[in-house]
N, C-alpha and C positions, 0 to 999 in steps of 0.2 A: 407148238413144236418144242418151244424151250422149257414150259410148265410142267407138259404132259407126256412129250415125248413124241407125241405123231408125228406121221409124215407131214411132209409139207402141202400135200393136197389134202388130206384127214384135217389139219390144222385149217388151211382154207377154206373147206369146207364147214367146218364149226364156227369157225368166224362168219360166215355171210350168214349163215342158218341161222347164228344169233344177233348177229346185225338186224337184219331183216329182219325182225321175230315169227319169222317162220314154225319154227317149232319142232321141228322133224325128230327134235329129239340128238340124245349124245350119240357117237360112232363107237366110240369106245368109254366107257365108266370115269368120270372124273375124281379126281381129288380135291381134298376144300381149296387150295391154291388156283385150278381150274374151275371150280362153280364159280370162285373169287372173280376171276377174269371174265369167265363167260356173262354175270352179273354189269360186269362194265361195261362190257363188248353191248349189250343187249340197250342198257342204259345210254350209252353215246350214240347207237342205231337210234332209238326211240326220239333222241334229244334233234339228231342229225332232219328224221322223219320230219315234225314237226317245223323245225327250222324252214324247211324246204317247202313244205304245205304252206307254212306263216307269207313266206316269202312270192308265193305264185299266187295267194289268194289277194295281198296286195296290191300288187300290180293290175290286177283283174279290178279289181275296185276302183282304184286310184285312174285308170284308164276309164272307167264309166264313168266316177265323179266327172274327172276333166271335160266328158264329152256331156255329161250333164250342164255343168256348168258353163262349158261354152256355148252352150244353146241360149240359155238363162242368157250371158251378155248379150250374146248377139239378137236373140230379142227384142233387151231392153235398148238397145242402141238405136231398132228399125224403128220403135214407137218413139224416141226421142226426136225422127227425122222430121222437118220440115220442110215444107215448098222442094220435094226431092222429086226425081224422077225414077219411075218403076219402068227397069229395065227387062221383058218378055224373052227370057232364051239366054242362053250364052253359048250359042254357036260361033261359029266364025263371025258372022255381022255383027254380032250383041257382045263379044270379046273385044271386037273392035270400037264401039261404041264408051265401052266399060272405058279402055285403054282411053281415050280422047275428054271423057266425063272425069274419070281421074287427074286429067293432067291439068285440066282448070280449074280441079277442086270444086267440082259441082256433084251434092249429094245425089245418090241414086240406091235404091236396094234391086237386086237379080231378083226374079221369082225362074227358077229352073226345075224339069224335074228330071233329065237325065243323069244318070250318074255319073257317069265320065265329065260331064261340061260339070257339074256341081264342083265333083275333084277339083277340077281347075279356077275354077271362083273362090272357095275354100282355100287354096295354095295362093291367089294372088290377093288376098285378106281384103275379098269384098264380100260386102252385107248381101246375105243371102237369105231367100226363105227359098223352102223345099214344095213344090206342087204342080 
């Protein structure tokens, strides 16, 4: 608008086209002032892209590592048990079991394979295996 003189949807529209790297090309012919800008425009889009890509890919990772690694412990923890009790379910009865083996500190690992009861084993941080 203030470089070139367009309107302010022409100018809108040069800006996302060159945000974006779109490409579509100019609306109207620039001056080195405006290639000048468009050059920036295009370059902090690109800079912006990236950032945001960098940013979703790590959480994507960082979210598997975690659940990688928490498998890893929680593995190494069930092999480390002894004289423990293997608890079959975690329905109602076997929740109930869990809750009463917890309160006297008596080792046990869940073998579950529903998802919803696992959820719940998972959230009340007991040793679990999945089958």
């Amino acid at each position: 608008m203030a470089i070139e003189g367009f309107s302010f949807l022409d100018a809108l529209y040069q800006t996302v086209t060159a945000a974006t790297t779109a490409g579509f090309g100019e609306i109207n012919p620039l001056g080195s002032a405006g290639r000048a800008f468009t050059i920036v425009i295009i370059i902090l889009g690109v800079i912006v892209i990236l950032y945001v890509l960098t940013a979703v890919m790590q959480i994507a990772v960082e979210g598997e590592l975690e659940s990688i690694l928490g498998a890893r412990r929680m593995k190494s923890k069930i092999e480390a048990l002894k004289d423990h009790y293997i608890l079959c379910g975690f329905g109602r009865v076997g929740e109930e079991i869990a809750r009463e083996l917890s309160a006297r500190g008596v080792p046990f690992v869940i073998v579950e394979s529903n998802p919803e009861a696992i959820g719940r084993a998972q959230a009340g941080g007991h040793l679990l295996l999945q089958g």
